[in-house]
Structures are given as structure tokens and as C-alpha cells.
Backbone as a chain_set.jsonl record, in Angstrom:
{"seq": "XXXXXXXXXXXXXXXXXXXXXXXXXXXXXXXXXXXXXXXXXXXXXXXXXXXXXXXXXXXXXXXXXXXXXXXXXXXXXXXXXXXXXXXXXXXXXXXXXXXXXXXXXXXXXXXXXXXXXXXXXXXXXXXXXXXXXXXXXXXXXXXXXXXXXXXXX", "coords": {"N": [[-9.067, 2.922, 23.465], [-10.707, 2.865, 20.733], [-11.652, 1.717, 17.525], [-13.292, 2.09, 14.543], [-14.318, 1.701, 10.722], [-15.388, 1.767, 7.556], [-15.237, 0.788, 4.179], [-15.783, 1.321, 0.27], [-14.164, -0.158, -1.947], [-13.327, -0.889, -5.351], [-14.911, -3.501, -6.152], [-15.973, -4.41, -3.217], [-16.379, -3.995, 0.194], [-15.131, -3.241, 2.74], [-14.613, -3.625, 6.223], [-13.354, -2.73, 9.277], [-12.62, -2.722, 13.255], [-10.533, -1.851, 15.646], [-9.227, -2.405, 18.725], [-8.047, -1.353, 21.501], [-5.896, -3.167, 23.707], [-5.594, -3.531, 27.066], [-2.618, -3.397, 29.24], [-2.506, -2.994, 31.758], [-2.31, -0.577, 34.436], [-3.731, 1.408, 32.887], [-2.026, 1.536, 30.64], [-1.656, 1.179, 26.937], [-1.236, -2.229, 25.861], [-1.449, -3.961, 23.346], [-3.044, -3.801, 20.144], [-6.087, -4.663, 19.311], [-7.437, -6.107, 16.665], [-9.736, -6.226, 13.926], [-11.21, -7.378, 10.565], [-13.281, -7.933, 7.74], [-14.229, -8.419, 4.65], [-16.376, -8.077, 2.157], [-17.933, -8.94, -1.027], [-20.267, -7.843, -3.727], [-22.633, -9.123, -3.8], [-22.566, -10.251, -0.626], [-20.895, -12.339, 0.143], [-18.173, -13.421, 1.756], [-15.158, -12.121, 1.197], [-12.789, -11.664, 2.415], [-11.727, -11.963, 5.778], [-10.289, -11.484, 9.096], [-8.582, -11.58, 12.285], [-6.266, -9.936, 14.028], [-3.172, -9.128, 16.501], [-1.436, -6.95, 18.02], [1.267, -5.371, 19.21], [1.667, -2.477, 20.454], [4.223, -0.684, 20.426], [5.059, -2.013, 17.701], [3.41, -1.79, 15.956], [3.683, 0.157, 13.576], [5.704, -1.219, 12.242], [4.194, -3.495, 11.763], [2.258, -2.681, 10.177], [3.772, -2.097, 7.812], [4.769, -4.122, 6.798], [2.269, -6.06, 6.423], [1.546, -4.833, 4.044], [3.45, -4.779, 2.541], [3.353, -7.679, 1.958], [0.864, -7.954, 1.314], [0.727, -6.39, -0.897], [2.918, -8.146, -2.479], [1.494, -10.698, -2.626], [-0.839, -9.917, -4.129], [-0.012, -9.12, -6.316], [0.949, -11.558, -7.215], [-0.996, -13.017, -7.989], [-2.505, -11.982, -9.542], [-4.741, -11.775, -12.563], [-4.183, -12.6, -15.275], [-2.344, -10.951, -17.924], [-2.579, -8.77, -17.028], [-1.282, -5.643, -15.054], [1.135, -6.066, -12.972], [1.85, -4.437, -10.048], [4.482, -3.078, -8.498], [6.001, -4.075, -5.393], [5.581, -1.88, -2.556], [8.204, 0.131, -1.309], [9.577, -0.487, 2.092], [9.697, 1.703, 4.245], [7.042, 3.309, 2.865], [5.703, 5.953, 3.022], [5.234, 5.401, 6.155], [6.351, 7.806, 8.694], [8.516, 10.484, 8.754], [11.729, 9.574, 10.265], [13.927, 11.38, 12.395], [16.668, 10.755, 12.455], [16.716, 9.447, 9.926], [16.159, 11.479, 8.545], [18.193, 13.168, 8.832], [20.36, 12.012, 7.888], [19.654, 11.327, 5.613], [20.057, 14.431, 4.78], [22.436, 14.515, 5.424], [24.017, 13.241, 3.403], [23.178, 13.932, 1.206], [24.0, 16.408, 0.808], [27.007, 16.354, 0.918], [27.486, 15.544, -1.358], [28.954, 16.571, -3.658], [28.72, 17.716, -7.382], [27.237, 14.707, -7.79], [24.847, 12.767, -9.574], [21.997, 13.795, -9.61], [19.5, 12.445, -9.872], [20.668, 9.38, -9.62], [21.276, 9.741, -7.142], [19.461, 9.971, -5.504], [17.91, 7.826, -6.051], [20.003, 5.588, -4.903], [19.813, 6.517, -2.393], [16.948, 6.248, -1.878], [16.659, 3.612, -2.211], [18.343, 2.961, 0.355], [17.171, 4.167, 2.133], [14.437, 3.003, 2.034], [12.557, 3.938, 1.023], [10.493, 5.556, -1.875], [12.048, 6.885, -4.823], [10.569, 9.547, -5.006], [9.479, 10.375, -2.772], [11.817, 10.833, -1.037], [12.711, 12.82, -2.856], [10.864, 14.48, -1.928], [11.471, 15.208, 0.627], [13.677, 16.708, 0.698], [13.589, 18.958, 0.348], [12.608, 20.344, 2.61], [14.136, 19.575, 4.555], [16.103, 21.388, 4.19], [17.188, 21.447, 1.186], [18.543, 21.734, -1.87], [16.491, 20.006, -4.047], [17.314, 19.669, -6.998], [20.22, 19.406, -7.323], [22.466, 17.929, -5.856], [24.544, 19.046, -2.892], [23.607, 21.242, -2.711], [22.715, 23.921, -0.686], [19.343, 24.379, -0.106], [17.572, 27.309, -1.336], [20.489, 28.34, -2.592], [21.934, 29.915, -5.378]], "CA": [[-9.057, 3.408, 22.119], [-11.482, 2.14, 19.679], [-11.223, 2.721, 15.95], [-14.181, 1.52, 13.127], [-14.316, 2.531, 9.568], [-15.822, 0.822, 6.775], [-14.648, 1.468, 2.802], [-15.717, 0.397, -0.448], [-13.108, -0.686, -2.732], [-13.595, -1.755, -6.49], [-16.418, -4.149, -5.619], [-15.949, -4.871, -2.097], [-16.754, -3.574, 1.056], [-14.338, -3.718, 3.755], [-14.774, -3.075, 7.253], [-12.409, -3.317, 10.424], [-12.766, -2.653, 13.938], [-9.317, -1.486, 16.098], [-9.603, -1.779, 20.054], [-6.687, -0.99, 22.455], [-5.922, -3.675, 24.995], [-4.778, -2.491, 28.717], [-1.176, -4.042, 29.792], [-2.266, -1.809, 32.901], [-2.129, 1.135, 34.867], [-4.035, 2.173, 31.361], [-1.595, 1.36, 29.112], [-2.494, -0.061, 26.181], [-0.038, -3.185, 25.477], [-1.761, -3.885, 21.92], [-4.377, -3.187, 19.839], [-6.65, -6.018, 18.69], [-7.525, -5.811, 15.281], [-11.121, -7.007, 13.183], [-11.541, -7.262, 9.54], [-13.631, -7.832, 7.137], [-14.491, -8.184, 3.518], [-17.657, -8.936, 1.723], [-18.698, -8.459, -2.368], [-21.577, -6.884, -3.804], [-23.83, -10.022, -3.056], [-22.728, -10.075, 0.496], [-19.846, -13.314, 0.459], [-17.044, -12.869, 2.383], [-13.717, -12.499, 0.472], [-11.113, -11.211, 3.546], [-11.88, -11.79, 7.044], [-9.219, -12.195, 10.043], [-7.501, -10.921, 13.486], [-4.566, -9.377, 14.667], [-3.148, -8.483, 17.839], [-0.396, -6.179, 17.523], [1.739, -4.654, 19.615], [1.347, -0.739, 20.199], [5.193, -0.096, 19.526], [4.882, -3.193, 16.748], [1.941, -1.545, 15.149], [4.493, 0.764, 12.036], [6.606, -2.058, 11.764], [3.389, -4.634, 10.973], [1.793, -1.992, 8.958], [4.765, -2.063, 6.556], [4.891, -5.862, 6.634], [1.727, -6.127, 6.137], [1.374, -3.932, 3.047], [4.405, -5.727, 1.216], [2.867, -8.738, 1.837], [-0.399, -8.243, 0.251], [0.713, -6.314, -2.425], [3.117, -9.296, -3.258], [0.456, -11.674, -3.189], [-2.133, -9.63, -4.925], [0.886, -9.459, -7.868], [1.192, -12.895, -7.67], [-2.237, -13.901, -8.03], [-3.449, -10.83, -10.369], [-4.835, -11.853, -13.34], [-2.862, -12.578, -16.824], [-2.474, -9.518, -18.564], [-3.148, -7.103, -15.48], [-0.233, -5.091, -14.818], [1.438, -5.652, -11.714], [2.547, -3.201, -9.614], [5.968, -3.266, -7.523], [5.73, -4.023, -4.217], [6.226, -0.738, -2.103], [9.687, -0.039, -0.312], [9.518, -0.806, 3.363], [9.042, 2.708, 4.482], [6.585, 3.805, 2.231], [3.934, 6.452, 3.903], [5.742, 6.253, 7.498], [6.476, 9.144, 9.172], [10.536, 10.15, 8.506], [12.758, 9.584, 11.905], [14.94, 12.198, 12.678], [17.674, 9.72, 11.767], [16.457, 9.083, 8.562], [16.313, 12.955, 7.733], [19.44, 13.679, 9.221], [21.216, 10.781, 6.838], [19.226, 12.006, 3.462], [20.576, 15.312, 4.086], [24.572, 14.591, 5.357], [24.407, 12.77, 2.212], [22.758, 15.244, 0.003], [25.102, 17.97, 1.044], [28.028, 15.747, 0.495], [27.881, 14.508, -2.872], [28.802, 17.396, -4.819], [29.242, 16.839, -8.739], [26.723, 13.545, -8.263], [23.371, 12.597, -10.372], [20.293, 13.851, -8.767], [18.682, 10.966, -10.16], [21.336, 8.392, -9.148], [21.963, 10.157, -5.448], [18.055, 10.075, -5.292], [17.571, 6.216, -6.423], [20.681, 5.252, -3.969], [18.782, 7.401, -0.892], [15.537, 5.811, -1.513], [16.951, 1.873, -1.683], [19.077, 2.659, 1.601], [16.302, 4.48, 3.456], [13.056, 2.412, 2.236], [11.739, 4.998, 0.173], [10.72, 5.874, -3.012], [12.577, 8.779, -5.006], [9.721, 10.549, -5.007], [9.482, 10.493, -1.271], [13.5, 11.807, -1.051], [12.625, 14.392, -3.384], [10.367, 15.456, -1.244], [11.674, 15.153, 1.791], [15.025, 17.489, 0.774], [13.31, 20.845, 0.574], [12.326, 19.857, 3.982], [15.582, 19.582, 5.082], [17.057, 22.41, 3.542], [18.401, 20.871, 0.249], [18.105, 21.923, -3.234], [16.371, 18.859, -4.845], [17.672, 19.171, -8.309], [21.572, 19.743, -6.825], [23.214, 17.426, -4.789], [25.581, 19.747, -2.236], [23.791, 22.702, -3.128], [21.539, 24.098, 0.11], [18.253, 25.361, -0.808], [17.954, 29.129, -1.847], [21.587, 29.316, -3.035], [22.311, 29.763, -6.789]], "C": [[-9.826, 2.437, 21.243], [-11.833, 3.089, 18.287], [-12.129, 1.827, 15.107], [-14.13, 2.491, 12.042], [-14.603, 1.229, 8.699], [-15.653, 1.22, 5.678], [-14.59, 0.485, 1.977], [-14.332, 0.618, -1.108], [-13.242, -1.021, -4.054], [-15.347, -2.171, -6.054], [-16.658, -5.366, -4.799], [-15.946, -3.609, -0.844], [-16.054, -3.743, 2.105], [-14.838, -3.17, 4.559], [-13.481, -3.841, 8.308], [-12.524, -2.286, 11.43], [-11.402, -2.779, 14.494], [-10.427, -1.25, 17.812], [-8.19, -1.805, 20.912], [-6.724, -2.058, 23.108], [-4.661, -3.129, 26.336], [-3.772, -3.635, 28.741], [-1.504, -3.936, 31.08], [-1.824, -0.636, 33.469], [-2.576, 2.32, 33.365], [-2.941, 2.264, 30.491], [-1.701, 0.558, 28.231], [-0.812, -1.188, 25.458], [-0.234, -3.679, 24.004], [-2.615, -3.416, 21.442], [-5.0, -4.756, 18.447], [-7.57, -5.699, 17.442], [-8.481, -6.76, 14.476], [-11.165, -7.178, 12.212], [-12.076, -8.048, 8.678], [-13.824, -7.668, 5.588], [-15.689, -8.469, 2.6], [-17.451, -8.044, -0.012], [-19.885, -7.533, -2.229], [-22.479, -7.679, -2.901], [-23.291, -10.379, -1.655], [-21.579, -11.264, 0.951], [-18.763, -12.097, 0.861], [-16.124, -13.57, 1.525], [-12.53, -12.477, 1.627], [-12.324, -11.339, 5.156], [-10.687, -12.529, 8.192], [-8.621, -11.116, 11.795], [-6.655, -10.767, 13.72], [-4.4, -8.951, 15.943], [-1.605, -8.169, 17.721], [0.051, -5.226, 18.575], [1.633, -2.892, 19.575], [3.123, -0.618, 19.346], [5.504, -1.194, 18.383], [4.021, -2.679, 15.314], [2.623, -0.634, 13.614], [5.155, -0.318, 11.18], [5.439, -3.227, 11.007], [2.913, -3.934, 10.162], [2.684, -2.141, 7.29], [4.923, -3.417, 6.212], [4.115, -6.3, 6.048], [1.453, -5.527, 4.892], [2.098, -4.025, 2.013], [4.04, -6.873, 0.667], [1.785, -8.723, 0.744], [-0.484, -7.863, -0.923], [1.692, -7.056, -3.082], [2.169, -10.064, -3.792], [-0.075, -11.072, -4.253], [-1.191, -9.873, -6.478], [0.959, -10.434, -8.294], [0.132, -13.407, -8.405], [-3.117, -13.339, -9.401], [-3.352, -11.725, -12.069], [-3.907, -11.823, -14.976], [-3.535, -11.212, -17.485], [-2.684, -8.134, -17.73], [-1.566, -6.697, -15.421], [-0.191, -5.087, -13.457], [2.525, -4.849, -10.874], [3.78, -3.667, -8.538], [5.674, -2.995, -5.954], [6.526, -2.061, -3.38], [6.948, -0.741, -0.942], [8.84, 0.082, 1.342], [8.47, 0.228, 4.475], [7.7, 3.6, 3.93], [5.459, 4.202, 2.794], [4.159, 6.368, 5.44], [6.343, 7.324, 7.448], [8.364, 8.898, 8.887], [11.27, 10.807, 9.895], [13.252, 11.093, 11.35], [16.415, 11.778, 12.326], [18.141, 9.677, 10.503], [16.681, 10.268, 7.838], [17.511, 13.636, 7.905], [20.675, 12.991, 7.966], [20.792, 11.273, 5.77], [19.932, 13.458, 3.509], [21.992, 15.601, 4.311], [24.719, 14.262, 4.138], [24.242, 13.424, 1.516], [24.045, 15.993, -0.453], [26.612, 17.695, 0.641], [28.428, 15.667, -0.535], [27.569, 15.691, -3.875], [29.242, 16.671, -5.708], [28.119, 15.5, -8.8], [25.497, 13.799, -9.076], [22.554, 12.942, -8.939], [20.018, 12.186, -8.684], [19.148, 9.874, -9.737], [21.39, 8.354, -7.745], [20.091, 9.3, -5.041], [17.767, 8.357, -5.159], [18.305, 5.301, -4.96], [19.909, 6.074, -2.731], [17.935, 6.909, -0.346], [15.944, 4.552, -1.164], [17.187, 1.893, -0.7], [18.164, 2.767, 2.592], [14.959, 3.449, 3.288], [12.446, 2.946, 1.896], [11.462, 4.635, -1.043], [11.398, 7.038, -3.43], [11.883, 9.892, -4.916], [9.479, 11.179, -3.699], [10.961, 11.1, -0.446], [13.24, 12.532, -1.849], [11.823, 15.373, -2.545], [10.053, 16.053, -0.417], [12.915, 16.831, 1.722], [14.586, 18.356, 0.774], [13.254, 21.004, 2.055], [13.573, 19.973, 4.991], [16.412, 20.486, 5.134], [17.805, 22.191, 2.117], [17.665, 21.331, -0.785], [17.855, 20.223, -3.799], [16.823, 18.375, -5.918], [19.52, 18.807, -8.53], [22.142, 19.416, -5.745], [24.537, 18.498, -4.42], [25.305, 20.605, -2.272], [22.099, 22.971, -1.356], [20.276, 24.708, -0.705], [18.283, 26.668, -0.764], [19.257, 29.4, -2.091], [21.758, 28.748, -4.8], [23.727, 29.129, -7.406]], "O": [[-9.475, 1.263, 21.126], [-12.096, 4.264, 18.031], [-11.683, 0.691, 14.943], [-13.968, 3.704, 12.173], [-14.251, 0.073, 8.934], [-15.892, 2.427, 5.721], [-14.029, -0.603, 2.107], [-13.543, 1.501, -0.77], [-13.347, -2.233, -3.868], [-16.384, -1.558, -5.802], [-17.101, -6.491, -5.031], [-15.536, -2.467, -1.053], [-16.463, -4.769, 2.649], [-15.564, -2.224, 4.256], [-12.916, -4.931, 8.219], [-12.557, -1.112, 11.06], [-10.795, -3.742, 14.023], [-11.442, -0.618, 18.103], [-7.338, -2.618, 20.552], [-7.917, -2.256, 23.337], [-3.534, -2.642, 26.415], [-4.082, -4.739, 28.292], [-0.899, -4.72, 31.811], [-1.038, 0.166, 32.963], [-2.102, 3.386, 32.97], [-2.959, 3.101, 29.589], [-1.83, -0.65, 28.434], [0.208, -0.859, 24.851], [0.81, -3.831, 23.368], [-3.208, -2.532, 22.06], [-4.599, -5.367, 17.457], [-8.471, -4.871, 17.576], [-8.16, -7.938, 14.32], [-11.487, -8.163, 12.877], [-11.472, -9.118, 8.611], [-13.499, -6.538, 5.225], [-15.695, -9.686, 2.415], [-16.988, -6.916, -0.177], [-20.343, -6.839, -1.321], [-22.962, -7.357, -1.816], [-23.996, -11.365, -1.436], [-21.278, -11.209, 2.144], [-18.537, -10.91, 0.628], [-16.054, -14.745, 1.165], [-11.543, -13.213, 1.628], [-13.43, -10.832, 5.343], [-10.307, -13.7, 8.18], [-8.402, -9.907, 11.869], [-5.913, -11.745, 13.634], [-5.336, -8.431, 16.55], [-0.739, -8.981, 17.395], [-0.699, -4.295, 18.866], [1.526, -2.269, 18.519], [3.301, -0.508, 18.132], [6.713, -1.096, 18.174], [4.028, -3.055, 14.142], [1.997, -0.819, 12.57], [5.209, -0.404, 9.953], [5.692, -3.755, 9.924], [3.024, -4.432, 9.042], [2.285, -2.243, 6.129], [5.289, -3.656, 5.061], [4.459, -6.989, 5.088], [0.517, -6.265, 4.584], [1.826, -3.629, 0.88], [4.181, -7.233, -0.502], [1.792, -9.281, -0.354], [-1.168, -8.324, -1.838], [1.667, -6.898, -4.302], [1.924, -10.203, -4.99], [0.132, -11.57, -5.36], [-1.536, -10.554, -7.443], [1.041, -10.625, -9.507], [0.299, -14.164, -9.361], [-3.99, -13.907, -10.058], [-2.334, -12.157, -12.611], [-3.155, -10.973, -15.453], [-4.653, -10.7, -17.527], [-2.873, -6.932, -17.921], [-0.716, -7.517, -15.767], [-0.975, -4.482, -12.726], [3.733, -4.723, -11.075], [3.714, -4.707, -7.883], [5.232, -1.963, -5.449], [7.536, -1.412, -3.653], [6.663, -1.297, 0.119], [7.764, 0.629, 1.585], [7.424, 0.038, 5.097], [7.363, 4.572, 4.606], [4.484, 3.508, 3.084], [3.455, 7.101, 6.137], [6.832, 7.832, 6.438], [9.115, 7.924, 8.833], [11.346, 11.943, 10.361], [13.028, 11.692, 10.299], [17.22, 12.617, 11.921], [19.266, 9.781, 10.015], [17.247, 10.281, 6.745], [17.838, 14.594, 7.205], [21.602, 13.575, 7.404], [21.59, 11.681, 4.926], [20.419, 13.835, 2.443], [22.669, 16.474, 3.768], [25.573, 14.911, 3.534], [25.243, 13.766, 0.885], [24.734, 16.121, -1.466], [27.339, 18.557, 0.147], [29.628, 15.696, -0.808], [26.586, 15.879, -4.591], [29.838, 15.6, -5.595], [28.017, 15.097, -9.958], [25.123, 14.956, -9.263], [22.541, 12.522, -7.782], [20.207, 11.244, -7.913], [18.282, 9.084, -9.363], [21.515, 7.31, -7.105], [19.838, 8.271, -4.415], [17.424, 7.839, -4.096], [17.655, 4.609, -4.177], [19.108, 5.206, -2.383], [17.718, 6.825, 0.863], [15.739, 4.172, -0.012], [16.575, 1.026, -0.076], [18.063, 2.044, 3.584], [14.419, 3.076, 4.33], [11.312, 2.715, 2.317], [11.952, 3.605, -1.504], [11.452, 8.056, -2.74], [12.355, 11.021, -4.777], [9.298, 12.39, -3.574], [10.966, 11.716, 0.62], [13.815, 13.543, -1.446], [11.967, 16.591, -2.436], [9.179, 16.898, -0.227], [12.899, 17.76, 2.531], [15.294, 19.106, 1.445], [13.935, 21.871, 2.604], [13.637, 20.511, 6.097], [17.354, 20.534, 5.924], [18.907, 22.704, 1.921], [16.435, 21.39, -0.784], [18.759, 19.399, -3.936], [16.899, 17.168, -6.151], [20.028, 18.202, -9.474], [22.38, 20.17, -4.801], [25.383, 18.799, -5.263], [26.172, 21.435, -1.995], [21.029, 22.391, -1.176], [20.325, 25.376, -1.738], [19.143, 27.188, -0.054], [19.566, 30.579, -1.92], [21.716, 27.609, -5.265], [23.897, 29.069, -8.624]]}, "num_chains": 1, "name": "protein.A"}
């Protein structure tokens, strides 16, 4: 498996290179990882390697992706608005687990706040609310009505 893609950014140029490595018998045991960063005039800002486990590879993604948007908060300019690092899960795929738990709970908590059930949902699972709102139709759940299934009045 080999994976390139190159994407500007603001005003930078990233590139990174993804190759599988064999464990054996063709399976791939990681995937070794290239990247890249250059400006307009051609300096390099980001360059580094990874070697990452195949079943490793969701879990560093999310690691990775807290990380840098800590730093970048840290580092960002006075007066820049910085943005909140994003919950754990944010943009993985949702277990079977995970969807099974947002909607025992849903269905449960008659009488509660949307907005509160929703907030508590997202902290527990690693979400945002926006991402439990829009998981529960999905599920079967009325979004605006904790306990209420979808399509009943």
C-alpha cells in the first residue's frame, strides 16, 4: 500500500508519502509515514517520520491531531483566536459500542435537556454535540427529545 498526496494550506505546501510495511505472509505490520512542509519561497517549515502501527494508526491519528492543535494554540499569535483542541474522537468512524451507548442513553433519559444529555454524551464518548446530534437520527432517536424514538409524536 502506498499513499502520496500533496496540499496547499494558507501559505504552505505540504506533502506526505504513506507506505505499508510487510510483518509477512503480506501483512502489513505498519505503515511508514513521510512528511513534509515547505513556504512559498521553498524553506522547510514541517518535516518528519512515523512508523505506525496498522491497528495503532486511529488511535495516533487522534493523538496526533490534539497535539498539534494544542501546540498551534499555544504558539498562535497574540490576538489570533484560538481554537479548542478537538475531543478525542473527533472524525473517527462510530463503534458499534459507542452507538449502542448514545442511544441506551438517549432512550432513557426521559424529561432530560437535549442540550445537557447532548453535552454529557459528547464529553463521555469523545465527541462533539454536534457529532451526537447527528449520530441519533442514525440510531433511531429523535434528536430534539431525549426518550422519544424517531417518527413518534
Amino acid at each position: 500500500m502506498d499513499f502520496h498526496d500533496e496540499v496547499r494550506v494558507g501559505q504552505h505546501t505540504y506533502g506526505i508519502n504513506a507506505k505499508g510495511e510487510l510483518a509477512g505472509e503480506d501483512q502489513p505490520a505498519g505503515v511508514a509515514v513521510e512528511f513534509t512542509g515547505a513556504d512559498a519561497d521553498g524553506r522547510v517549515v514541517a518535516e518528519g517520520n512515523l512508523l505506525i502501527a496498522v491497528d495503532g494508526l486511529g488511535d495516533a491519528s487522534a493523538f496526533l491531531t490534539r497535539t498539534l492543535d494544542a501546540l498551534a494554540a499555544l504558539h498562535a499569535p497574540p490576538g489570533r483566536s484560538r481554537s479548542r483542541p478537538r475531543p478525542p474522537n473527533a472524525g473517527r468512524p462510530w463503534t458499534d459500542a459507542d452507538g449502542e451507548l448514545l442511544r441506551e442513553r438517549w432512550l432513557n433519559a426521559l424529561g432530560e435537556s437535549a442540550a445537557r444529555l447532548a453535552g454529557e454524551l459528547a464529553e463521555e464518548l469523545g465527541r462533539t454535540r454536534a457529532a451526537v446530534r447527528a449520530q441519533l437520527p442514525r440510531l433511531g432517536c429523535d434528536p430534539d427529545v431525549p426518550g422519544r424514538p424517531l417518527g413518534q409524536a
